[in-house]
N, C-alpha and C positions, 0 to 999 in steps of 0.2 A: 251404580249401573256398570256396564261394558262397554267394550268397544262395539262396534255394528258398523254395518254398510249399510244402504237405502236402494231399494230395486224398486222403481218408478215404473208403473206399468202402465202405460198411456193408451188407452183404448179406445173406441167408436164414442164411447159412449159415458165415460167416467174414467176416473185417472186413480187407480191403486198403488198408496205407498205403502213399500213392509221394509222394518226394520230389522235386520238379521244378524245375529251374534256369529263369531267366530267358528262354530260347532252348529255353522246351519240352523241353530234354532228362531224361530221369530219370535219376536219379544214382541211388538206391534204392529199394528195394521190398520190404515186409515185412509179414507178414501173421498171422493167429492164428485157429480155428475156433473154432467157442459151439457148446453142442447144443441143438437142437428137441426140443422136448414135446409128445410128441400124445396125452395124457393118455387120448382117448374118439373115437372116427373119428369126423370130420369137426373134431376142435380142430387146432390149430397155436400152438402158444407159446413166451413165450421168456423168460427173465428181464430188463429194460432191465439189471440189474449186469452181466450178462456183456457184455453190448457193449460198458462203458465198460472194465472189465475186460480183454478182450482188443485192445480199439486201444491199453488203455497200454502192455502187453506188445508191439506193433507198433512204437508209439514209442521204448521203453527201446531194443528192438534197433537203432534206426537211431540210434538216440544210441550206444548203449553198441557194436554189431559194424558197423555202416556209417560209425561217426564222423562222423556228422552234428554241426556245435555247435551248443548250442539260439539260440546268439547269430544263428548263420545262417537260421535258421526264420523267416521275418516273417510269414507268414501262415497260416492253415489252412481248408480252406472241406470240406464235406461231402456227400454222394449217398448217400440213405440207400434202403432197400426201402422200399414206397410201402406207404400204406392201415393200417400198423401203430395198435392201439390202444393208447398209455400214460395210466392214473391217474394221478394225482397229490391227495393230501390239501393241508390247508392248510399245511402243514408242506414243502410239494414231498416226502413219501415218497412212494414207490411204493405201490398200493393190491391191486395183484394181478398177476400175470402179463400180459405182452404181449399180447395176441390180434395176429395175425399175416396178412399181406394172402392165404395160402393159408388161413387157418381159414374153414369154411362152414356153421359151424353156426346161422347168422342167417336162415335161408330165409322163418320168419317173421315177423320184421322187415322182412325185403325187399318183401314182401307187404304187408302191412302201410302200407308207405311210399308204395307203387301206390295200395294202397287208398284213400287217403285225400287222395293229391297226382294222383296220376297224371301226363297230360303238363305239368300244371304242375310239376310236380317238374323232369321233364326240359326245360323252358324257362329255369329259373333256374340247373339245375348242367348244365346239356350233357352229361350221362349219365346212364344205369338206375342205380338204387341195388342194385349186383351187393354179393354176399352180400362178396364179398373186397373192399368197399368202407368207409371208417369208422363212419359212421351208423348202420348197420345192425348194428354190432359192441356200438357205442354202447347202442343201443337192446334189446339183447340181455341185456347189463349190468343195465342201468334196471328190465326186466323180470325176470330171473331174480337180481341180486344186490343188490337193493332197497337193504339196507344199507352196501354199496361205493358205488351208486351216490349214496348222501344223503353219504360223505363228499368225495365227488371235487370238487377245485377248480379243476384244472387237466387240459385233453387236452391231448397232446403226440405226436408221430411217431417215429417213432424213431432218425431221427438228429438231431431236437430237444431227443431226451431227452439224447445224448449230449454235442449241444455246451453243454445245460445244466449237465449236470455238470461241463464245464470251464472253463464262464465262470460258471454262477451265475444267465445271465439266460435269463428262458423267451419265446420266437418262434416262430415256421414261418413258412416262407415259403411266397410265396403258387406256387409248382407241387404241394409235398405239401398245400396245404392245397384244393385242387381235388381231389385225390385223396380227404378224407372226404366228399364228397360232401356236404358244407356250407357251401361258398362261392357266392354270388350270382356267378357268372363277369361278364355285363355291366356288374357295376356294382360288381367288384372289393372285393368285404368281406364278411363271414358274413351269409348270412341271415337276417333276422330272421323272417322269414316261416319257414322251416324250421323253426327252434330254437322259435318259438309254436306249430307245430304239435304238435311232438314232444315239447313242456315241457321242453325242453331249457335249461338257465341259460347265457345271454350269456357267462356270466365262467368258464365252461368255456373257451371258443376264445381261445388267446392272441393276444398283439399280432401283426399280418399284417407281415414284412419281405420287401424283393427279396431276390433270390438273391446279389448280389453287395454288399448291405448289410453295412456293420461292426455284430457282434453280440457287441462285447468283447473285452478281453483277457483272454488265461491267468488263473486266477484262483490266489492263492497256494496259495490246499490244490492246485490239481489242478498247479501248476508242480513244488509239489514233490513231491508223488506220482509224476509221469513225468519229472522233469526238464525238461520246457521251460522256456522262457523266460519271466517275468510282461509282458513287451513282448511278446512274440507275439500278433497280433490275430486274429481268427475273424470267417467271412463266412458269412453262412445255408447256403448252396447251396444243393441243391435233390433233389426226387425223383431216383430212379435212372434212370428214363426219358429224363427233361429232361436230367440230367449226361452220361448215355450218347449225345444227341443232340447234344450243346454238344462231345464229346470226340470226334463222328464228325463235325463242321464242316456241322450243319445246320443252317444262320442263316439262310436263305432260300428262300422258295416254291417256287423252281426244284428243290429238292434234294429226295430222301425217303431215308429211310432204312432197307433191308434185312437183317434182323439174324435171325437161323438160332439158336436156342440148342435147350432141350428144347420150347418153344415157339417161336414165330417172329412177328415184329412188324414192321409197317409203319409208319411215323413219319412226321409230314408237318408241318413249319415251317408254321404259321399265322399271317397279320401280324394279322387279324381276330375279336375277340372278339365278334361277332354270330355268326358260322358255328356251324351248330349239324346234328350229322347226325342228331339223335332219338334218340340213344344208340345205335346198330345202332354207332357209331365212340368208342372214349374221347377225349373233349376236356379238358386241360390247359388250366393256364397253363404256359409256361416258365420253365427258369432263365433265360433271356435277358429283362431288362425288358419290359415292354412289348408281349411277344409270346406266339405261342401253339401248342400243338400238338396233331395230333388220331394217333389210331393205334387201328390193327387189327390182333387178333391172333388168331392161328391154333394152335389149344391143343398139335396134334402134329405140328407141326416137322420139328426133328431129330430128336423122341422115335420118329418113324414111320420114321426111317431110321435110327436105334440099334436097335426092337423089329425090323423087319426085319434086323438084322445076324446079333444076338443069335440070334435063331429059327433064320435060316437059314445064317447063315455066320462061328458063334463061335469060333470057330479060326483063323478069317481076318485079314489087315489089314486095321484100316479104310478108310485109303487108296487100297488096292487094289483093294477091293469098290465103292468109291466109282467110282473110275475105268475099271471094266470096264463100265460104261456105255457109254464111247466105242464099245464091240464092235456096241451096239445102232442103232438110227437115230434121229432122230426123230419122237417120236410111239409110242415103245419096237413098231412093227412092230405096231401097232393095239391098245397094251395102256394103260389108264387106269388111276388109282390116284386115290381121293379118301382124304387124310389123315382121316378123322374118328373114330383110331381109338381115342379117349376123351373123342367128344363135337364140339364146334364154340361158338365165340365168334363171331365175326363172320365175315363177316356175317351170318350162320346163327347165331342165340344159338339153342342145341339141345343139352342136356346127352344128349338120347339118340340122334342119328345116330351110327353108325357107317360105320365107314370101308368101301372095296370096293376090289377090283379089277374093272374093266371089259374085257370084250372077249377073257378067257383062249382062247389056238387053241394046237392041239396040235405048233405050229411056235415057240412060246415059249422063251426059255431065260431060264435066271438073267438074266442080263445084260440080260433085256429087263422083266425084274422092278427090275433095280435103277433100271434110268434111268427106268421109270412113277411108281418113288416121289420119284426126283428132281422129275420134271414135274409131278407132282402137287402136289406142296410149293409148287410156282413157281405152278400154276394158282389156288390158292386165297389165295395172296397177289395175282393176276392178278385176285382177283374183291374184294379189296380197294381195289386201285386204282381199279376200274371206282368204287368210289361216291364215290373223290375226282374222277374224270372226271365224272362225272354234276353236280359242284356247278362245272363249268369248269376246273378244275384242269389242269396244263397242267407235265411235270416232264422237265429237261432231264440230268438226273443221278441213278444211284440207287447212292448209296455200301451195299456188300457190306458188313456184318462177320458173325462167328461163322462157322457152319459151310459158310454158303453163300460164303466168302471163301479158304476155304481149298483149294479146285479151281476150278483154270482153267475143266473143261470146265463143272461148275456155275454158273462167274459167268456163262458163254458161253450156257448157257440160260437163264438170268435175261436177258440182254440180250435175248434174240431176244422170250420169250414177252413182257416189258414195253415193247419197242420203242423204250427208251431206252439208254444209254450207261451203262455200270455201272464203276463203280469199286470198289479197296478200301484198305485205312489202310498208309502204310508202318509205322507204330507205332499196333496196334491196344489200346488201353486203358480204352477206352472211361471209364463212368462217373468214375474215380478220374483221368483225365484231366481230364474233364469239371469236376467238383470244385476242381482246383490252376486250372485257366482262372477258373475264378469269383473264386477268391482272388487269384488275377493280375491280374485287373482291380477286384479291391476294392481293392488296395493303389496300384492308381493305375500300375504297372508298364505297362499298356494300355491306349487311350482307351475303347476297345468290346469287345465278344465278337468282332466280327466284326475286328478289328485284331487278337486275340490269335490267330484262327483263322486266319490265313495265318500265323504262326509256329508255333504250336503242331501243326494238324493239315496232314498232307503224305500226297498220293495216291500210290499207287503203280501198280497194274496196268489199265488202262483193257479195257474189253471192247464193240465199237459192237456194234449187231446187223448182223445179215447178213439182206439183203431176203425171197431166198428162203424161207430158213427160218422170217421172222417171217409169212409166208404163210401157213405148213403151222400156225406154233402158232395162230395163228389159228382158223380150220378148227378144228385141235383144242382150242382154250378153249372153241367154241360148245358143240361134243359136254359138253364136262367138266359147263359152265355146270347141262347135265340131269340129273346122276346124284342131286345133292341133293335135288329132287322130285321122281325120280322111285324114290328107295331110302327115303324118308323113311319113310314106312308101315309098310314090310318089315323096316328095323332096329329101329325101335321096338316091334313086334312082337315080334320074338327079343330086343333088352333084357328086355321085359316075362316072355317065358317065363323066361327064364333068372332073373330075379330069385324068378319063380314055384316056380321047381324047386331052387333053391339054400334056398327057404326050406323046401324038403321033406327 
């Protein structure tokens, strides 16, 4: 065997480890599910044991069915799901259950946190305190479980909690720690200003590390509980965002990155921790030192092109359904689709627009349905860009992944309506990539991120736009730009009934 790193990709919903050689290549990959607790609608929980739980069982297997030698492991670095709550008593136990960056049961907390800070709040963390944000989970705690929160000594995230459990020593680094919504961004350190407002104790927030910081070696309980190595070291990493940016080679301003899952995100390399877009955009730190990121996302995605599958064409390929698009034209033969069909985040933070179709004529067919929802998708990431155009932004590349990567003629409308050159991953890994690059260059293997990213990440299918047609999207983003003020009224309206009549 070789030497390798381990990029631990801690997710909602299952925990992916990959093993990764010198020259980027993955030798293995193995992974294990936890289950979510939604004890009471609107919670989302997890236990931190099962985390630690199911990456050892990821581990054993690449030691014990991939033959991995733990002699060969030198590093491991982590991308964990972002905004997660973990207690810790003085004892580092756990104090309760996870609360999880989907739980929103904090609404009034959030509130709360306006009330009292307002846009000072948003001048010191470069974002709203959204309810899937730490703080407000925090805060939720402090008010509803008085006695957790007088023994809590330690907050941690939750791939913090993990690699605590295998070294022993407690950090975050600083991309999850912008994510609870308690870091001073310009001035790089927990607020104090926050934490006095909210009587929050200083010696809750652990010590701040980079992403690419030595944060220990293997510790003998947890070597030999999985078998690694006690020379094996660990590097902070970082939120899933940041990893998943650092694994699509978004190290610089020119690049953004387009990512299609059940929601859909726009990602933007930031060298400048001034820039601040009022929270209407989430602002980061990176895994990458020094740097910074902002993103916008779009709640129904994919989700708007899965519910339309499902609805209308469950029997179908997906594939198929996707690409009978091409049947259509552009501009789906004068048919719109605004995704907002459970809500909007950006730019539009609107829990109650829903979604439309615009323009239905009795000369429609599927096919002109399917490419409205395609365009749609693209238009409302279209209206994300516009607010990084608005602050001068200026992008020569918009690397594809998830679902907008995997059709041609999708990336082909991504190029037209962005006006830029679209690429996508030859080895799409994102986050868990992201992750082994961190420990790649903890361990000294790389001078920079940006060195490890010409070996590591390698583009494959290029998409320019074509003039004419970025004309006609044109034309049609103006149209699009209307439907949200001018449907806003109307859905809210039928939210409102509907909520009225379901309680009947």
């Amino acid at each position: 065997m070789t030497d390798c790193v381990l990029g631990v990709d801690l997710g909602t919903s299952s925990v992916k480890v990959s093993a990764v050689a010198k020259d980027g290549t993955i030798i293995a990959q193995e992974g294990m599910a936890f289950p979510l607790r939604q004890p009471q609608p609107g919670y989302a929980e997890q236990d931190p044991e099962d985390w630690v739980s199911a990456t050892t069982v990821a581990i054993v297997r690449l030691i014990l069915t991939d033959k991995l030698k733990p002699a060969d492991i030198k590093g491991i670095s982590y991308s964990g799901q972002m905004h997660g709550l973990v207690l810790l008593d003085k004892d580092n136990q756990v104090l309760r259950p996870a609360m999880l960056w989907n739980d929103t049961r904090s609404t009034k907390q959030r509130e709360e946190i306006m009330a009292k800070m307002g846009q000072r709040f948003i001048k010191i963390t470069h974002n709203q305190p959204l309810e899937g944000f730490t703080l407000p989970k925090l805060l939720w705690v402090k008010e509803n479980e008085p006695e957790i929160f007088a023994q809590a000594h330690t907050m941690l995230l939750p791939k913090d909690y993990l690699r605590f459990r295998m070294t022993g020593k407690l950090a975050v680094d600083y991309s999850d720690a912008t994510g609870t919504v308690m870091l001073d961004v310009e001035k790089q350190r927990w607020s104090q200003e926050i934490l006095q407002t909210f009587e929050i104790p200083a010696s809750l927030c652990p010590p701040l590390v980079r992403s690419i910081d030595d944060t220990g070696n293997i510790d003998d309980w947890y070597a030999e509980y999985s078998g690694l190595s006690p020379a094996t070291r660990t590097f902070a990493g970082g939120a899933d965002n940041a990893c998943g940016a650092v694994g699509a080679g978004i190290d610089n301003p020119t690049k953004v990155l387009s990512s299609i899952g059940t929601s859909g995100v726009v990602l933007k390399y930031e060298p400048d921790k001034t820039t601040n877009y009022d929270g209407v955009l989430q602002y980061e730190d990176h895994a990458i030192p020094d740097a910074f990121y902002s993103m916008g996302v779009t709640l129904a995605a994919g989700y708007s092109l899965s519910w339309f599958k499902k609805t209308f064409a469950a029997d179908e390929d997906f594939t198929s359904v996707v690409e009978s698009a091409g049947q259509s034209t552009v501009g789906a033969n004068g048919l719109l689709f605004a995704p907002y069909i459970v809500g909007e985040r950006a730019p539009y933070a609107d829990a109650d627009i829903r979604g439309s179709f615009i323009g239905i004529d009795g000369i429609h067919q599927r096919t002109d349905f399917v490419r409205a929802v395609l365009e749609g998708i693209i238009f409302s990431f279209r209206d994300l860009m516009a607010e990084y155009e608005a602050k001068g932004s200026h992008f020569e590349t918009v690397v594809s992944i998830g679902g907008g990567a995997k059709s041609p003629l999708w990336q082909q409308i991504q190029a037209n309506i962005f006006n830029t050159r679209v690429v996508s991953l030859k080895n799409e890994q994102g986050p868990g990539l992201g992750a082994a690059m961190l420990a790649a260059v903890g361990l000294g293997w790389y001078r920079s991120i940006a060195d490890c990213t010409k070996v590591f990440v390698q583009f494959k299918d290029v998409f320019l736009p074509q003039p004419a047609n970025v004309k006609r999207y044109q034309k049609l983003h103006e149209i699009y730009k209307q439907i949200y003020p001018s449907t806003k009224e109307i859905t809210h309206e039928l939210v409102a009934y509907r909520r009225e009549n379901q309680e009947k």
